[in-house]
C-alpha positions as CSV (number, residue, x, y, z in Angstrom):
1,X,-12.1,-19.2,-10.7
2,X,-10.0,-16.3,-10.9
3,X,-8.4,-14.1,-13.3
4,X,-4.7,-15.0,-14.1
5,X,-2.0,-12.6,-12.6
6,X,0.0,-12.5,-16.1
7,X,-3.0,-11.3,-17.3
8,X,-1.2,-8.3,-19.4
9,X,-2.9,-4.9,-20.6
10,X,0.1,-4.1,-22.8
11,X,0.2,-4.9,-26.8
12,X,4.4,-6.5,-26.9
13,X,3.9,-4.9,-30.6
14,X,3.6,-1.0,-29.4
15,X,4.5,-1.0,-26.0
16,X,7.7,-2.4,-25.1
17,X,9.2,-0.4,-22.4
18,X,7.0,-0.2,-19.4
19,X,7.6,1.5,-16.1
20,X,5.6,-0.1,-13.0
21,X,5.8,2.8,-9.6
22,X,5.0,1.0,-6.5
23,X,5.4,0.9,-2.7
24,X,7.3,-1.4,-0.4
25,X,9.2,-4.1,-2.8
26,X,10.0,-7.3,-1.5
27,X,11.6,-8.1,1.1
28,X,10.1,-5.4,2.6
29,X,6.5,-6.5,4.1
30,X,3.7,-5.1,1.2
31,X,1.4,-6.6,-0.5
32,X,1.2,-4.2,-3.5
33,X,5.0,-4.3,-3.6
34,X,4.5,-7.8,-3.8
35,X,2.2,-8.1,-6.7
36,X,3.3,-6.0,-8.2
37,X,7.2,-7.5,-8.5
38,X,5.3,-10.4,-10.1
39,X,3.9,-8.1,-12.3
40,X,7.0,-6.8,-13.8
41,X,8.6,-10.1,-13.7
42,X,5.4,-11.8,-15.9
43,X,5.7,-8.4,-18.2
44,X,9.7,-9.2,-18.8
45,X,9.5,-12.9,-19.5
46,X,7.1,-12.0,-22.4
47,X,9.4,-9.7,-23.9
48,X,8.8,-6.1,-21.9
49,X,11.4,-3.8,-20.9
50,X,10.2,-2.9,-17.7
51,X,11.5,-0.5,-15.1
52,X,9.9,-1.2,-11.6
53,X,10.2,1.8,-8.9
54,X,9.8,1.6,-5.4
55,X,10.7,1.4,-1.8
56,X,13.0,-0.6,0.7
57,X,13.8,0.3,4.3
58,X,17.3,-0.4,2.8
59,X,19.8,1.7,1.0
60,X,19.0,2.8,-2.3
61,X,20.0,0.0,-5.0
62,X,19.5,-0.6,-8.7
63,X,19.3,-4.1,-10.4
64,X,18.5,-5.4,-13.6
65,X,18.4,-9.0,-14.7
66,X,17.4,-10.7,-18.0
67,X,14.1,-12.5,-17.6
68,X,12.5,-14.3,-20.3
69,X,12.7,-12.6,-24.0
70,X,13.4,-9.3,-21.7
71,X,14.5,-7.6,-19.2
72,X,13.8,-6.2,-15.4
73,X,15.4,-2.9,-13.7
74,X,14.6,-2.8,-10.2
75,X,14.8,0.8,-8.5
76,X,14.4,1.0,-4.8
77,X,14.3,4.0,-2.6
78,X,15.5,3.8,0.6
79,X,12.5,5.5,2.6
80,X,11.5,5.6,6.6
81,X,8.1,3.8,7.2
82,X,5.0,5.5,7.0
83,X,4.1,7.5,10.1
84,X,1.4,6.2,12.0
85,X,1.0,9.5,13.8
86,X,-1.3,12.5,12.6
87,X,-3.1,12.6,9.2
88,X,-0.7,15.4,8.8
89,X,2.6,13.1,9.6
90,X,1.1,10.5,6.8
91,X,0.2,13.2,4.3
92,X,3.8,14.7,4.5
93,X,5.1,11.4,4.5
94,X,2.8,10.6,1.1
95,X,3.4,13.9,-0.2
96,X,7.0,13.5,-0.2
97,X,7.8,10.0,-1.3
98,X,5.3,10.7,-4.4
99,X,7.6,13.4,-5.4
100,X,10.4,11.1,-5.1
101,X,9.1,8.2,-7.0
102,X,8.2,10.1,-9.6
103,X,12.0,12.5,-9.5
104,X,13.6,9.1,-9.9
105,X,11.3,7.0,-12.5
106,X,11.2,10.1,-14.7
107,X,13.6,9.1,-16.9
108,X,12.3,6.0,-17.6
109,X,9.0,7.5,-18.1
110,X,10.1,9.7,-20.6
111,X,11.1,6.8,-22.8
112,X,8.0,4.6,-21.5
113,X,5.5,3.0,-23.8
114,X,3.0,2.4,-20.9
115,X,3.1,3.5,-17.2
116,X,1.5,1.4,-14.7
117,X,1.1,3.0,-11.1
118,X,-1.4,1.4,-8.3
119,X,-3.2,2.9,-5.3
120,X,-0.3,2.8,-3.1
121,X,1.0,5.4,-2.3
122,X,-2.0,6.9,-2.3
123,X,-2.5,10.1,-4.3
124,X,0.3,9.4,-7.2
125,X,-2.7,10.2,-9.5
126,X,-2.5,14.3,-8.1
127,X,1.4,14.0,-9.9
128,X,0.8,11.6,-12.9
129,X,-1.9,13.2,-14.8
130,X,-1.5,16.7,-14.5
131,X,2.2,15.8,-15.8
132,X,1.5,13.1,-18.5
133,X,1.9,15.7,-21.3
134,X,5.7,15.2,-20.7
135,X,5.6,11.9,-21.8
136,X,4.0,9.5,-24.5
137,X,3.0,6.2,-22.8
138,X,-0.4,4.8,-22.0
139,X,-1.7,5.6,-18.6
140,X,-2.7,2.9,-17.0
141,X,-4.5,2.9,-13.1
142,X,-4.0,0.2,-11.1
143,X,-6.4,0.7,-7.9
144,X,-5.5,-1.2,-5.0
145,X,-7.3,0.8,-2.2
146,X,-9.1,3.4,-3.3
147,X,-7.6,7.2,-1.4
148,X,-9.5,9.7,-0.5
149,X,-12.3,7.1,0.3
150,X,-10.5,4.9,2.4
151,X,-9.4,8.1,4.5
152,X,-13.4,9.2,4.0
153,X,-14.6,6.5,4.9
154,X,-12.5,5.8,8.5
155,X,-13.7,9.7,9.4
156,X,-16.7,9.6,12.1
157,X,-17.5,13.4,10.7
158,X,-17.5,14.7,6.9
159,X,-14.7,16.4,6.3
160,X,-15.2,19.5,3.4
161,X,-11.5,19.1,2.5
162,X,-11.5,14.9,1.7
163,X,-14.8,16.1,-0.3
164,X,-13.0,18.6,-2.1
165,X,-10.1,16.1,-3.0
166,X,-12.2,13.6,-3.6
167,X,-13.8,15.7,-6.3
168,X,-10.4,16.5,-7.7
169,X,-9.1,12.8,-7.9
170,X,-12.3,12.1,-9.7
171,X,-11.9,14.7,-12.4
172,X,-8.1,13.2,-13.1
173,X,-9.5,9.9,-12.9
174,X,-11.6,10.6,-15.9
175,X,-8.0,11.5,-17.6
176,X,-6.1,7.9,-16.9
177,X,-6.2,5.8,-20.3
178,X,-7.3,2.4,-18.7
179,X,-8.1,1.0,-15.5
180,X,-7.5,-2.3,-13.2
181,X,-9.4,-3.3,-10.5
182,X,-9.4,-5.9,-8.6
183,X,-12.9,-7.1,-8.3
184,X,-16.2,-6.8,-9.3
185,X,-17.4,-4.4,-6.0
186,X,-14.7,-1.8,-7.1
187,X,-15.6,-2.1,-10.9
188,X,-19.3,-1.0,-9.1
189,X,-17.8,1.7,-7.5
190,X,-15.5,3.5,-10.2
191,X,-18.4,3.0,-12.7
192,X,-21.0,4.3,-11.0
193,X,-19.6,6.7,-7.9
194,X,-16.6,8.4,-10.0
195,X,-18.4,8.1,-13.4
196,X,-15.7,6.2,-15.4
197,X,-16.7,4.4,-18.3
198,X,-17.4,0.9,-18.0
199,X,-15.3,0.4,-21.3
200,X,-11.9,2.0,-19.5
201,X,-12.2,-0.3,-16.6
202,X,-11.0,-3.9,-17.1
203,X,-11.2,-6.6,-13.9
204,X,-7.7,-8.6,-13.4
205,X,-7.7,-10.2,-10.2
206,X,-3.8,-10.6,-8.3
207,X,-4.3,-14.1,-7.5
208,X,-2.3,-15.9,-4.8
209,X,1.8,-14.6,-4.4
210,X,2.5,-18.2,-3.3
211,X,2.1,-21.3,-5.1
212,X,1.7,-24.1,-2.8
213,X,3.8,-27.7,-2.9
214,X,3.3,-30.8,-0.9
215,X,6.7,-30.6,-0.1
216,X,6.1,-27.1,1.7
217,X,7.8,-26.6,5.2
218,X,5.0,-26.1,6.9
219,X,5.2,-23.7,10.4
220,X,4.8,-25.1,13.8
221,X,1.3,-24.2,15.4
222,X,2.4,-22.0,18.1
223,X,2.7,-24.2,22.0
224,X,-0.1,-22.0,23.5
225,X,-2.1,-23.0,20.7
226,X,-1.5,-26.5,20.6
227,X,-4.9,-28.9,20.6
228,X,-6.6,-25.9,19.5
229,X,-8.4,-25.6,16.5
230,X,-6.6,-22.5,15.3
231,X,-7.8,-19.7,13.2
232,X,-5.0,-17.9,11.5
233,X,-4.8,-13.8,10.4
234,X,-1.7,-13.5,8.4
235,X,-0.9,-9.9,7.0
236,X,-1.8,-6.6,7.0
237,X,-5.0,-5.6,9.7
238,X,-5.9,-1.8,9.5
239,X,-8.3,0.5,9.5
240,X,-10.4,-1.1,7.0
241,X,-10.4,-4.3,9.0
242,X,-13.5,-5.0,11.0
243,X,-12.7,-5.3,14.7
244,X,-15.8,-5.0,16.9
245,X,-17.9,-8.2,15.8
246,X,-15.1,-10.3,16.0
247,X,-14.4,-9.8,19.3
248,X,-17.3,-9.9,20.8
249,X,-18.1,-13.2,19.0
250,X,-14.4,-14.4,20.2
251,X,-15.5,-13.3,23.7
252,X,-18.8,-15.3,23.4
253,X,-17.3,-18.7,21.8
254,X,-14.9,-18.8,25.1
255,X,-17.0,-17.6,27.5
256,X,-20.7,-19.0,26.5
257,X,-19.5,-21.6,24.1
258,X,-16.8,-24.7,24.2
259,X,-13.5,-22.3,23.5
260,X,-12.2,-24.4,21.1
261,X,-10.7,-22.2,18.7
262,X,-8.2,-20.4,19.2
263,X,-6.7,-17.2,17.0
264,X,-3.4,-17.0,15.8
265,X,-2.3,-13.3,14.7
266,X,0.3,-13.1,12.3
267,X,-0.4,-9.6,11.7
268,X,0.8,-5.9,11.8
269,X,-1.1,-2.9,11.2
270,X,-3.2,-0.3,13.8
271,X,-5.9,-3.4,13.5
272,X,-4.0,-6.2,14.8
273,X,-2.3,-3.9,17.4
274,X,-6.0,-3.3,18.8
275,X,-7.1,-6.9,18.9
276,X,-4.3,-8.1,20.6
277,X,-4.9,-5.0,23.1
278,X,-8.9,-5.9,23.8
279,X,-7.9,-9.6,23.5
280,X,-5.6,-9.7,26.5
281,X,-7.5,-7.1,28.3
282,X,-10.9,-9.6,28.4
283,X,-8.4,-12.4,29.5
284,X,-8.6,-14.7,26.1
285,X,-6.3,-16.7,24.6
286,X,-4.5,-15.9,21.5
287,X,-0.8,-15.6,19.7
288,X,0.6,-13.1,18.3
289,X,3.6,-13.2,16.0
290,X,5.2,-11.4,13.2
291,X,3.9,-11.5,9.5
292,X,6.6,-14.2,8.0
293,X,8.9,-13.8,4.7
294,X,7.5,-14.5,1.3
295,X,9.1,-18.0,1.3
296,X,7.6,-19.2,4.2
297,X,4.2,-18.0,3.8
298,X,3.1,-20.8,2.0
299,X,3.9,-22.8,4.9
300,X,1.9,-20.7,7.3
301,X,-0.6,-20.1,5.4
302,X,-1.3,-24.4,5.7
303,X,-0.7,-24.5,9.4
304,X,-3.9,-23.5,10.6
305,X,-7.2,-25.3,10.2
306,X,-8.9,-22.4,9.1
307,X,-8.4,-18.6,8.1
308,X,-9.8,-15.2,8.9
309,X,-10.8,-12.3,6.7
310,X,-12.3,-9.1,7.7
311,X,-13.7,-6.3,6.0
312,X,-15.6,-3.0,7.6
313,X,-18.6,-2.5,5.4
314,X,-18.5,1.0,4.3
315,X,-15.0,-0.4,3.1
316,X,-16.8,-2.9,0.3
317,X,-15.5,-2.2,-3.0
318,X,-12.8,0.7,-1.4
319,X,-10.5,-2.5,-0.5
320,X,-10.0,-5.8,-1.8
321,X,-8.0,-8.0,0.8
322,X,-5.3,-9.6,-1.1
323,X,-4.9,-12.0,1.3
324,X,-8.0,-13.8,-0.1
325,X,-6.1,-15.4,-2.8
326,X,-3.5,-16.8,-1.0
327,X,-5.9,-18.1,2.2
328,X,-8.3,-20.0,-1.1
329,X,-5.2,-21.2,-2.2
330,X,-4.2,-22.9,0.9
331,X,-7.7,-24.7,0.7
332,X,-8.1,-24.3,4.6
333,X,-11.6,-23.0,5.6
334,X,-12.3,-19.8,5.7
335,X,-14.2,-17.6,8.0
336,X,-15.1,-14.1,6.5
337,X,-16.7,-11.3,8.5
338,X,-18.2,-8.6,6.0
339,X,-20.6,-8.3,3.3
340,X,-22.1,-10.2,0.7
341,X,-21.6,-7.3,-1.5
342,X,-17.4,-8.0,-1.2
343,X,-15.8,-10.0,-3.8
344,X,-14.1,-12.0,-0.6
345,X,-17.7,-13.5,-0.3
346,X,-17.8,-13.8,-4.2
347,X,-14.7,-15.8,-4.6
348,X,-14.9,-17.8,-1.3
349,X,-18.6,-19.0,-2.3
350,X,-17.0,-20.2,-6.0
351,X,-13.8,-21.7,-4.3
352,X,-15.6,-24.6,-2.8
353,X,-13.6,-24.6,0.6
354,X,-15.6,-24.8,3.3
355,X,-17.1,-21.2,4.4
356,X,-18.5,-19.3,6.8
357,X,-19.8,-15.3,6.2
358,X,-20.5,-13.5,9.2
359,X,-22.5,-9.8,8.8
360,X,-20.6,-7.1,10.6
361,X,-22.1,-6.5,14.1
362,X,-23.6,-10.1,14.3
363,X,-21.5,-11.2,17.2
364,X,-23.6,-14.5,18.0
365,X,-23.5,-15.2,14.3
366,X,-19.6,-15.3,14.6
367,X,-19.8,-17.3,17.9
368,X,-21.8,-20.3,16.0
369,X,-19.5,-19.9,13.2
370,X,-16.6,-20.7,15.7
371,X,-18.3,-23.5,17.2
372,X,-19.0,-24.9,13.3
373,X,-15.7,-24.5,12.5
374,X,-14.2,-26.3,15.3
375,X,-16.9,-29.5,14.8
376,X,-15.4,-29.5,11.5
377,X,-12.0,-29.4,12.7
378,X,-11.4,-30.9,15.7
379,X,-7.4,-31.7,16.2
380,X,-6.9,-35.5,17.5
């Protein structure tokens, strides 16, 4: 069904050395970080030289080990968290740890065959481009989340100044060698909104960060939960996550309907902060608990009888939830609230678990989702 992660857009032949900039590396909490890690590792085993730069709430450190036919250096910045404070706080923040990343791979760029940077942190692009006649190697743009839109498109007014720096990313866009997105609804939207060529854009999917085992260790359902049919959100729930409908439609399956299922929310973010907030204000039942290491996510991600994904509509094709991948993997139901124009309701349709798509602002379509889901999976 999907794309394979090792899937490689460097030749071995003519591009050897690769440098991969990134965010949060494990075991910091990021998926980006995450993926890309695996990235670097698959790029080594076949023979790369790969330098992979990014961040850790830790001290600085530097590590290289032989993988494969080549090898790995791992760079990490020590950096605070992002601010969660003004636009102005995160664009500082952004601002300055680009200029980092980019002080302390330069070396490694310089004698780079290929340079692979991704969507977080935003805005690298403003830095790589206008700079890439200092070194030789392919360009090649990774888009996780797509930046300005995302910050576009959580505004309630226009804003002249995201226009105008929207309009500037664009025209460096059309200056990156290659591209990689992540699914079909943001191959739509770089083709056709920032006028890249269709030929320059090639679809490689992340696929799941865990694999899963029988012998997995799997995590206790949570006491309050217990006899529940529980819905689990694991990861990251911001501002792209849809809120509202799924809410109200909790509200309505414990107050109008039989209550059976129950949420569990393994989740940080300003998204998951705002459930729990109108969650416990209306009175309903839920748990709350901290998103879990890489090696035991596997093991959550099989606890629950079903999972959540959610996904603001004017956010379709802006972000891809990675989580998808991982929640298929699992084969636990799934219940997704967002668009049939997402490539969560693409891949969930081909994977064959059971699934349930619920239109933003449909409320009562969510409540008999709920009530579908827990016919199906009723605990004894």
């Amino acid at each position: 069904m999907m794309e394979l992660l090792e899937q490689s857009p460097f030749d071995l032949a003519t591009e050897r050395r690769i440098v991969i900039v990134a965010d949060w590396l494990p075991p910091d909490f990021g998926a980006v970080g995450q993926y890309m890690q695996m990235r670097a590792e698959s790029l080594a085993e076949r023979g790369h030289e790969v330098t992979l730069v990014g961040l850790a709430t830790s001290a600085r450190s530097v590590v290289r080990r032989e993988i494969g036919k080549g090898m790995l250096t791992e760079l990490r910045l020590q950096a605070r968290p992002v601010p969660r404070g003004s636009l102005v706080t995160r664009l500082a923040w952004t601002i300055s740890t680009n200029l980092r990343l980019i002080w302390s791979a330069f070396p490694a760029m310089r004698e780079a065959d290929g340079i692979l940077f991704t969507g977080s942190p935003p805005f690298l692009i403003h830095l790589l481009v206008p700079l890439r006649f200092l070194w030789r190697g392919r360009l090649v743009y990774r888009i996780t989340d797509f930046h300005p839109e995302c910050l576009i498109a959580a505004q309630d007014k226009p804003s002249r100044l995201l226009t105008s720096l929207l309009s500037l990313t664009n025209f460096w866009r059309r200056r990156v060698d290659r591209f990689e997105v992540l699914g079909e609804d943001q191959m739509r939207r770089l083709h056709d909104e920032a006028g890249i060529a269709g030929d320059r854009i090639t679809l490689v999917r992340d696929g799941s960060p865990v694999a899963f085992r029988d012998d997995d260790a799997v995590e206790p359902i949570p006491s309050e939960l217990a006899g529940s049919c529980v819905l689990l959100y694991s990861g990251n729930y911001g501002i792209a996550h849809e809120v509202e409908t799924f809410v109200e439609g909790y509200r309505l399956h414990h107050c109008e309907g039989s209550g059976r299922v129950r949420l569990w929310l393994s989740a940080t973010g300003a998204g998951a902060e705002e459930v729990a907030r109108r969650l416990s204000a209306l009175g309903l039942p839920f748990h709350r608990s901290r998103p879990v290491p890489l090696e035991r996510l596997a093991g959550l991600l099989k606890a629950p009888d079903a999972h959540l994904v959610v996904l603001k509509d004017q956010f379709v094709g802006f972000v891809m939830p990675s989580k998808i991948y991982a929640c298929l993997g699992s084969r636990k139901p799934l219940v997704f609230v967002g668009s049939a124009d997402s490539d969560v309701d693409l891949l969930s349709r081909k994977s064959g678990v059971p699934y349930w798509r619920v239109s933003c602002g449909d409320a009562q379509g969510l409540r008999a989702a709920l009530e579908a889901l827990a016919d199906r999976s009723v605990r004894p």
